[in-house]
C-alpha positions as CSV (number, residue, x, y, z in Angstrom):
1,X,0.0,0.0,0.0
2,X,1.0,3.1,-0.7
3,X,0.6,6.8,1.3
4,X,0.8,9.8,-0.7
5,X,1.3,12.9,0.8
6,X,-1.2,15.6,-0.2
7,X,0.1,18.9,-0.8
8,X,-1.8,21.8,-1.3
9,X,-1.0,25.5,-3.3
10,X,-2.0,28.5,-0.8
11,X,-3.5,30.9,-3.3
12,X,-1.7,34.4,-2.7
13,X,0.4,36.6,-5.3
14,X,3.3,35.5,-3.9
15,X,2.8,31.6,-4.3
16,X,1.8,32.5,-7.6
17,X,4.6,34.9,-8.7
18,X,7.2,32.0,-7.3
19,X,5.0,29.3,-9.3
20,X,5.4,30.9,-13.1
21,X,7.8,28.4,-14.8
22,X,8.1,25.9,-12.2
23,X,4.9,23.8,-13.2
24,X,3.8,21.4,-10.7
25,X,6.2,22.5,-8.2
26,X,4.8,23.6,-4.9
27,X,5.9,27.1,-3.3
28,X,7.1,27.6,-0.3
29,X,4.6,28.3,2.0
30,X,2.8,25.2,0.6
31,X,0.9,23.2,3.5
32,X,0.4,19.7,3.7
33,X,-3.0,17.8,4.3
34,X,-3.8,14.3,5.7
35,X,-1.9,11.4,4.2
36,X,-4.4,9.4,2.3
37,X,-4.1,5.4,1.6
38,X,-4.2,4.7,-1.7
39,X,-3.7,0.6,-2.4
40,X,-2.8,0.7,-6.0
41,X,-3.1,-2.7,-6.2
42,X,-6.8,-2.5,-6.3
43,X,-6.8,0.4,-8.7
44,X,-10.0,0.4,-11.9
45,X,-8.9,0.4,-15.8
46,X,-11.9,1.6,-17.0
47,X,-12.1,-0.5,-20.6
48,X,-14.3,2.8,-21.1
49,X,-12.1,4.1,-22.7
50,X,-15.0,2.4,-23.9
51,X,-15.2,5.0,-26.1
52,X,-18.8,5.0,-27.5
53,X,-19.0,7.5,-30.8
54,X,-16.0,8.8,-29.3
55,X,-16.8,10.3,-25.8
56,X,-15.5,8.2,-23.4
57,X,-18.1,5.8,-21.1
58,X,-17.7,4.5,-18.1
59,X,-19.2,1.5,-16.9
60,X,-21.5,1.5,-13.6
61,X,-19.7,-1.1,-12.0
62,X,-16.7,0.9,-12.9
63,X,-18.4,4.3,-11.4
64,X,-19.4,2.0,-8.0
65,X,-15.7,1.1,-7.4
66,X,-14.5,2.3,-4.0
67,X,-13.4,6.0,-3.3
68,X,-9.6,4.6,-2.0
69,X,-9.9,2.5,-5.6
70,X,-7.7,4.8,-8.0
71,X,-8.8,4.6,-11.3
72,X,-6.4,4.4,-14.5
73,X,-3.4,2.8,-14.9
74,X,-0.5,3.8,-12.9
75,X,1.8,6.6,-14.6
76,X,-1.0,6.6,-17.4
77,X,-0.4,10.4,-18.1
78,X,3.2,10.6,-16.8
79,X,4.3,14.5,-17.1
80,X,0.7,15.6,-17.3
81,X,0.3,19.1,-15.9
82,X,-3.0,19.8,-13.8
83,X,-4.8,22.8,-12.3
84,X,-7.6,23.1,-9.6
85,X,-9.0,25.8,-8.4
86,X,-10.8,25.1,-5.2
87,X,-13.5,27.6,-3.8
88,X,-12.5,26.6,-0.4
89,X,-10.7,23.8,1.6
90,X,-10.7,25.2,5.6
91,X,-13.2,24.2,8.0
92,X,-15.1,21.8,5.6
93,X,-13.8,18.0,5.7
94,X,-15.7,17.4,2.4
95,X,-13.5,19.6,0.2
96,X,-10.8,18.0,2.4
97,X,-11.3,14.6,0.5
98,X,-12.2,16.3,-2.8
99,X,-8.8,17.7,-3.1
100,X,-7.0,15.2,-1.3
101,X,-8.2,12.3,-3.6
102,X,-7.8,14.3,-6.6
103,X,-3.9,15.1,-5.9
104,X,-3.5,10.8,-4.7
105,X,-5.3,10.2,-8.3
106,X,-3.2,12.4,-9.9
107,X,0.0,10.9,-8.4
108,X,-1.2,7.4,-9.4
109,X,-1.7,8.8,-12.9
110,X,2.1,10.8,-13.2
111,X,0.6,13.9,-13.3
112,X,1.7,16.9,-11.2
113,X,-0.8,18.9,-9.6
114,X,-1.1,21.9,-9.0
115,X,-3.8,23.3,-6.6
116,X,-4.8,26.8,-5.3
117,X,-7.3,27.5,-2.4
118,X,-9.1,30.8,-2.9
119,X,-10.8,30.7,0.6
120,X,-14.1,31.2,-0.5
121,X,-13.4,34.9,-2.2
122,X,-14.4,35.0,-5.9
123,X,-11.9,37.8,-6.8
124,X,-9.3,35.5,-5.5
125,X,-11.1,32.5,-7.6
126,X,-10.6,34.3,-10.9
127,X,-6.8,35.1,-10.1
128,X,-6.4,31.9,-9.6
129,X,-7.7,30.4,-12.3
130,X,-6.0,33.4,-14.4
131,X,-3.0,32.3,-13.1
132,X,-3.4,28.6,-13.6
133,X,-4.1,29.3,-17.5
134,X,-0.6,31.8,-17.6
135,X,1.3,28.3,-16.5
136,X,-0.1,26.6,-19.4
137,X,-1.5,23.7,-17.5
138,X,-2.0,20.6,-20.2
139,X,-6.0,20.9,-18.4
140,X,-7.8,22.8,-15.6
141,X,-10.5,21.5,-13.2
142,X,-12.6,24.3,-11.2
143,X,-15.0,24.0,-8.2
144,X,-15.9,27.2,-8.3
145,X,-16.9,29.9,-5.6
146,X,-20.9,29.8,-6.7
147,X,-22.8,29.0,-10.1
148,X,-21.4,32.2,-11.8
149,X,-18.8,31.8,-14.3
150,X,-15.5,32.2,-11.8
151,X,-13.2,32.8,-15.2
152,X,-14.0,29.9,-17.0
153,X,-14.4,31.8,-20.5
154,X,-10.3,32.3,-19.7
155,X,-9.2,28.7,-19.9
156,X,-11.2,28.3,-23.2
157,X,-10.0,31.0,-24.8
158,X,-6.4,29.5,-23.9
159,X,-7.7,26.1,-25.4
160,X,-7.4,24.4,-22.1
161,X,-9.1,21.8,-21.8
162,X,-12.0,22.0,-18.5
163,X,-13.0,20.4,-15.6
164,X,-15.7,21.9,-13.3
165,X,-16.6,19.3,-10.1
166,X,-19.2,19.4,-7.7
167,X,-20.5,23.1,-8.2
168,X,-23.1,23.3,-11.3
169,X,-22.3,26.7,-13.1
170,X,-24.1,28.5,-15.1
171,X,-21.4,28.9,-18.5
172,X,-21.9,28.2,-22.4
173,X,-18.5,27.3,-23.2
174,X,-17.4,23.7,-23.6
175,X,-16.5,21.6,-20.3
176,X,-17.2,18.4,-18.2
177,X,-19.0,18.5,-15.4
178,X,-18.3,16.0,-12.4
179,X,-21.2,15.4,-9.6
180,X,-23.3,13.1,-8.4
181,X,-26.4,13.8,-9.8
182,X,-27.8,15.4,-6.5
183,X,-31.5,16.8,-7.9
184,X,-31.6,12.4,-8.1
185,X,-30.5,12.2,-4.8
186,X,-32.6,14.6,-3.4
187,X,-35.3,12.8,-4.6
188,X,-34.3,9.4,-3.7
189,X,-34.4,10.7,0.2
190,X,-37.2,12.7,-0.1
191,X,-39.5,9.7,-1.5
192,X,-37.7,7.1,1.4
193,X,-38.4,9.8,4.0
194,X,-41.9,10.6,3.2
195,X,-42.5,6.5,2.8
196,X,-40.9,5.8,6.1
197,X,-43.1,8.4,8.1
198,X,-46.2,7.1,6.6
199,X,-45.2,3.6,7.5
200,X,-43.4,4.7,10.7
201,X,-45.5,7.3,12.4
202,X,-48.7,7.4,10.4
203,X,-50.4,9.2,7.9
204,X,-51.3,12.8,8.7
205,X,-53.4,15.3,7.0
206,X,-50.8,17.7,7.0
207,X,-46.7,17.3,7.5
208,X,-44.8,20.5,8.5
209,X,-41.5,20.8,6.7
210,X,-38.3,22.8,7.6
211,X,-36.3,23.1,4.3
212,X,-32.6,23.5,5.4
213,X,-30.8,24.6,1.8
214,X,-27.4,25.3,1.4
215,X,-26.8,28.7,-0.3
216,X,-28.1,31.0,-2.3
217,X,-26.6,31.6,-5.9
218,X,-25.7,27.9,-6.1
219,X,-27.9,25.3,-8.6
220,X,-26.2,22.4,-6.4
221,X,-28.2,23.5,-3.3
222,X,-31.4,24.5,-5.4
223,X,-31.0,21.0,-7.4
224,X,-30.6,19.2,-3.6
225,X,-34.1,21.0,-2.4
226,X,-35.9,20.5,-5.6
227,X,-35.4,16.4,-5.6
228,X,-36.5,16.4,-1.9
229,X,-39.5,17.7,-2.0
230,X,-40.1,16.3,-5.7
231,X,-39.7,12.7,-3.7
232,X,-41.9,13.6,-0.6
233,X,-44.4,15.1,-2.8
234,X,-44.8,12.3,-5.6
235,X,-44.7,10.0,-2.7
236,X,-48.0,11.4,-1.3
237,X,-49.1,12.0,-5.3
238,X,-48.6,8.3,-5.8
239,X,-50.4,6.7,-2.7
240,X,-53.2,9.4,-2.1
241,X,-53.9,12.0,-5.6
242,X,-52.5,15.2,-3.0
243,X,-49.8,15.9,-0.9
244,X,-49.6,16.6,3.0
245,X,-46.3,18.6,3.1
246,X,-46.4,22.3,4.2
247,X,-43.4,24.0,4.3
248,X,-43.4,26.0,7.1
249,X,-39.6,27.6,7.1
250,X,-36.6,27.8,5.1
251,X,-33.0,29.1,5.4
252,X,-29.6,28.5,4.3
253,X,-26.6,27.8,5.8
254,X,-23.5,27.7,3.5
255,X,-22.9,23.7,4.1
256,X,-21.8,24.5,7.4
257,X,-22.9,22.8,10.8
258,X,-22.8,25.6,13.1
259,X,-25.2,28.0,11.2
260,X,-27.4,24.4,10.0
261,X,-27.6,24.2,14.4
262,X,-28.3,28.4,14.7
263,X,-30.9,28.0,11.9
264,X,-32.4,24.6,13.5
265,X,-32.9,26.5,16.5
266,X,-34.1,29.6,15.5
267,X,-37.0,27.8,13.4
268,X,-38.1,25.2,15.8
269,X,-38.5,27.8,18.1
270,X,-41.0,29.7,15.7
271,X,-42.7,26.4,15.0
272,X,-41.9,23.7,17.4
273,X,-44.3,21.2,15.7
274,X,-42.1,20.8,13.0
275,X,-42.5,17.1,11.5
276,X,-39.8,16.7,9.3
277,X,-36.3,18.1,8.2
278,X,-34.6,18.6,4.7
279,X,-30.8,18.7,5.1
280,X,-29.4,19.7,2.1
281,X,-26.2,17.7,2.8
282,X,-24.5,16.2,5.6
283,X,-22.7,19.3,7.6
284,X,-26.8,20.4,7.8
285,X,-27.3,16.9,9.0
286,X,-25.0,17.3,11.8
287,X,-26.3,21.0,12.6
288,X,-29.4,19.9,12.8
289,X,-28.8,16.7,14.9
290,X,-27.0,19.3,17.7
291,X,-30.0,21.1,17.3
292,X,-32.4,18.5,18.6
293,X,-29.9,17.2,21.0
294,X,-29.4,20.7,22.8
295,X,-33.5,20.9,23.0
296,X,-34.2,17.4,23.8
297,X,-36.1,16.4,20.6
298,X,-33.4,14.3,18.9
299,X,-35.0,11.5,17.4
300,X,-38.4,13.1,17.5
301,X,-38.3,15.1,14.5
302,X,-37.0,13.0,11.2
303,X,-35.3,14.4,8.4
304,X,-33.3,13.3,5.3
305,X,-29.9,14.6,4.0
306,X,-27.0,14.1,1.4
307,X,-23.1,13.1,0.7
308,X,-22.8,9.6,2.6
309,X,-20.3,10.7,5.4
310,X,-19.6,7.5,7.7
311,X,-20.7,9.7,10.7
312,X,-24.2,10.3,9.9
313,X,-24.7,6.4,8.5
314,X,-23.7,5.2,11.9
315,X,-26.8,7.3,12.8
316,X,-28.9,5.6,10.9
317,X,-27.8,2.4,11.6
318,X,-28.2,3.4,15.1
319,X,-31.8,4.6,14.4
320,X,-32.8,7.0,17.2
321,X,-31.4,10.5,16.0
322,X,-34.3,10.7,13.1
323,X,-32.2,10.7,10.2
324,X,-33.9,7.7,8.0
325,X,-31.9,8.4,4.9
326,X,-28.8,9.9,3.1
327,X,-27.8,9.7,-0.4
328,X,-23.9,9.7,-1.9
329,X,-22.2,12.6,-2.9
330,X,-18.4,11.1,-2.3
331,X,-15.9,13.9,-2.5
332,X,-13.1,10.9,-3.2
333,X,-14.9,10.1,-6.0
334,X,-15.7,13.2,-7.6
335,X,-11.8,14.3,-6.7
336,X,-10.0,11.5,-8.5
337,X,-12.8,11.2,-11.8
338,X,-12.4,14.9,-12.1
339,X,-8.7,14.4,-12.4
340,X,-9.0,11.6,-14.8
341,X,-11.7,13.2,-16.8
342,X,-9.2,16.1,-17.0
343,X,-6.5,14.2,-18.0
344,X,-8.4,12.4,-20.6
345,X,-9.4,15.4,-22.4
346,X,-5.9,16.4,-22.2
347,X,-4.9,13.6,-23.7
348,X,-7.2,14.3,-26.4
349,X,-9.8,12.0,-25.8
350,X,-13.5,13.5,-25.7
351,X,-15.5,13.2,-22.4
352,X,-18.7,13.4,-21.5
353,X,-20.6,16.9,-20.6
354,X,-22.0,15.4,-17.7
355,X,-20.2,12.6,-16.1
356,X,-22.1,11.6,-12.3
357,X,-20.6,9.5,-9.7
358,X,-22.3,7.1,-7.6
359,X,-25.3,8.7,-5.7
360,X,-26.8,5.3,-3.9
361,X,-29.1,6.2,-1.3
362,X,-28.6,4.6,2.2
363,X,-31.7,3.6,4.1
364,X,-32.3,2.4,8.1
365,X,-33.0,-1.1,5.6
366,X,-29.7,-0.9,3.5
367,X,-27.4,1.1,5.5
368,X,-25.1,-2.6,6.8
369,X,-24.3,-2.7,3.3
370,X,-22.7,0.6,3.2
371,X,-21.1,1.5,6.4
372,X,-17.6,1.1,6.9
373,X,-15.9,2.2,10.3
374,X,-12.4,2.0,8.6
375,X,-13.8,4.7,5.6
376,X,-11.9,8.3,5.6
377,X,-14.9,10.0,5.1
């Protein structure tokens, strides 16, 4: 087995100035994140590049391989340069593991990485990404700041080849985009948690809702909160011609626990007889589960939520904190496909617009086939 180190590019003018013509070399004031376990023994050759009227397909068993499961063959694109812009890596474990698995992917693969953290200011983003295309990266992969273009129109006027991951954006120009497909998800836990109250607690004429969205500007949080109440409300549609759901508050809370708790709070203090929660992903999830612990109602009020982390399956396997269901959306795996759907194009094979990772949805039924204690994330 083998540990890669993952470093990562601080964005300032100063790391960039010492960057131009040293491609893939980190500056100085480079930090270092968590070692991540990589058994390359174990690694996926997707046959894809099936190729399939020349855009490259990948297989699902091929998408369902493990996040620690690299994907190519090792030193496929030896002497490949990379660039990704990150929004943000501080305070959030998820883009944690998105960067880290797309800098052990890119190792596997040969390729030097080279990755800048803009700390969540879009200014900052742009330079960034300005500053990537000036190196003449070989391909570019962006997460950007929100869902307006953060620069993107600059890496294809270079004819760079681009990347965006886990952030939809609203942009014309040619690019892959790499997500799970999380309106899908949404409505996967939307539909289980609406069937699991009616069989669990009883039909009711009316369900009050507290929607629990991520931020505003973004189509990944709107896409999350459409597909949850989509599921609840064909679920209801299905079984009984109406739906029961009232939504009674809503507020965002940047994918962040603390303000996902403050907002908790503040609502269920409005409208204590809230039924049910929509997380938009799992940092809500946790929010709201210190919520209902600090007021006593933990496991009384039952809500649904998204991304898979370990944490929050071990509470539904433990089944009395109300969380029923959570769908996948694995930073590992949208780290390293990003990087290999980056190097592909680079390569000057054609990928598709929209490639999604694995989104299955883990239930109180299900959720012993998909917890593992061992898992980083």
């Amino acid at each position: 087995m083998k540990k890669r180190t993952i470093a990562r590019v601080v964005s300032t003018a100063l790391a960039a100035a010492m960057l131009i013509g040293t491609v893939g070399v980190y500056a100085e004031d480079a930090y270092e994140g968590t070692e991540v376990a990589v058994d390359y023994s174990q690694a996926v050759d997707p046959q894809g590049a099936d190729v399939v009227n020349g855009t490259f397909v990948a297989t699902p068993e091929e998408k369902a391989a493990l996040a620690a499961q690299m994907i190519g063959t090792e030193n496929q694109f030896e002497g490949m340069n990379i660039g990704f812009s990150q929004h943000r890596i501080a305070g959030s474990e998820w883009y944690e593991q998105l960067v880290n698995f797309a800098q052990a992917e890119a190792d596997y693969l040969g390729i030097k990485l080279t990755a800048f953290d803009a700390n969540d200011d879009m200014n900052k983003q742009i330079s960034d990404v300005e500053t990537l295309v000036n190196l003449g990266m070989d391909s570019i992969i962006v997460n950007p700041y929100n869902s307006i273009n953060v620069g993107l129109d600059t890496v294809t006027a270079a004819g760079i080849p681009l990347t965006v991951v886990n952030q939809a954006v609203e942009y014309s120009g040619t690019f892959t985009f790499v997500s799970a497909d999380v309106q899908d998800s949404g409505y996967k836990g939307g539909y289980e948690l609406a069937r699991w109250y009616e069989e669990n607690v009883g039909h009711k004429d009316e369900v009050k809702a507290f929607v629990l969205s991520s931020a505003p500007q973004e189509i990944e949080s709107d896409r999350r909160r459409w597909g949850q109440v989509m599921g609840w409300n064909d679920y209801m549609l299905d079984k009984y011609g109406e739906s029961n759901l009232k939504i009674v508050d809503f507020k965002y809370y940047q994918w962040l626990p603390e303000p996902a708790m403050n907002a908790t709070l503040d609502v269920l203090q409005a409208h204590p007889d809230i039924d049910i929660i929509f997380s938009a992903c799992d940092g809500g999830a946790q929010g709201v589960k210190a919520a209902l612990e600090q007021i006593d109602r933990l496991g009384d009020i039952y809500f649904c939520s998204i991304d898979g982390r370990k944490d929050v399956l071990q509470w539904i396997k433990d089944g009395d904190k109300g969380i029923v269901a959570d769908a996948y959306n694995d930073p590992r795996q949208m780290g390293k496909w990003a990087v290999y759907m980056a190097a592909l194009q680079a390569s000057g094979v054609s990928t598709p617009a929209t490639f999604n990772t694995m989104n299955d949805l883990v239930t109180t039924e299900n959720v012993d086939n998909y917890l593992d204690p061992n898992s980083t994330y």
